[in-house]
C-alpha positions as CSV (number, residue, x, y, z in Angstrom):
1,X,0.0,0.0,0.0
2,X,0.9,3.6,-1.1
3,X,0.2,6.6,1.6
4,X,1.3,10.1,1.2
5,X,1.3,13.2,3.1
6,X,-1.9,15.2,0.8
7,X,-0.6,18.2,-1.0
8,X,3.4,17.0,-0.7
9,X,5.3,14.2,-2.5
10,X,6.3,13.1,0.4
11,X,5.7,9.0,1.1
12,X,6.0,5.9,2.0
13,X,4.9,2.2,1.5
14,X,4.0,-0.1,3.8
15,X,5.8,-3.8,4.4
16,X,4.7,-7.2,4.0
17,X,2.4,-6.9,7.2
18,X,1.0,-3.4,6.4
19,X,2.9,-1.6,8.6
20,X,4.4,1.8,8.0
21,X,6.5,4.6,9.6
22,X,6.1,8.3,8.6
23,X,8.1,11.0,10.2
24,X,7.7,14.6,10.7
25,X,4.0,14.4,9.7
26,X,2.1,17.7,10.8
27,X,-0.6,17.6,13.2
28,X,-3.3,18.9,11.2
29,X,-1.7,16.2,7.8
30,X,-3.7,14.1,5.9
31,X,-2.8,10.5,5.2
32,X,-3.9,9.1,1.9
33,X,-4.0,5.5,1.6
34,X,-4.1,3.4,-1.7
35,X,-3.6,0.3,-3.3
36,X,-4.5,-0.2,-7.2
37,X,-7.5,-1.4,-7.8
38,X,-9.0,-0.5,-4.0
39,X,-10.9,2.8,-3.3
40,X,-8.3,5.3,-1.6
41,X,-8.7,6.6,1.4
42,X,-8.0,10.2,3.6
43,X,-7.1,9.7,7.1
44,X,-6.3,12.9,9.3
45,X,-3.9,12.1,11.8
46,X,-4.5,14.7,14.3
47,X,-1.7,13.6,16.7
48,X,-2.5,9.7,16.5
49,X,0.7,7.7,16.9
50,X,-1.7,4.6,15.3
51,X,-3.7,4.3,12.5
52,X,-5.3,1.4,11.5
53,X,-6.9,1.5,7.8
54,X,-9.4,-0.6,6.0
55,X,-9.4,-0.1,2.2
56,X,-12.6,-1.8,0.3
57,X,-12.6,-3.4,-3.2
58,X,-14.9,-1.6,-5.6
59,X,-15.7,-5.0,-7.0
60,X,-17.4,-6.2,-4.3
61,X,-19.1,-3.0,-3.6
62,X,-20.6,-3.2,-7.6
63,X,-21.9,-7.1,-6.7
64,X,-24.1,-5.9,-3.7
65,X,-27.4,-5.6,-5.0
């Protein structure tokens, strides 16, 4: 998985388990999340030290009925 700090360049990826480190990320920054072929997704971080993200698959969101 991709995340990067909105409005910068700055990012990172995440390892096998899905965990990440990100440094020097503002209080008031914005986390985006994505993965290709998964919706992305905008996390604020507003001083969490832990974010735990759950992407969805369009896919199985265009099966419900």
């Amino acid at each position: 998985m991709n995340i990067i700090l909105k409005r910068t360049t700055r990012g990172v990826t995440t390892d096998a388990s899905g965990r990440f480190t990100f440094n020097d990320v503002p209080d008031n920054g914005v986390l985006v999340f994505s993965y290709t072929g998964f919706i992305s997704q905008e996390i604020s971080v507003k001083g969490n030290t832990t974010i735990n993200v759950f992407i969805e698959n369009p896919c199985l969101l265009l099966a419900t009925f």
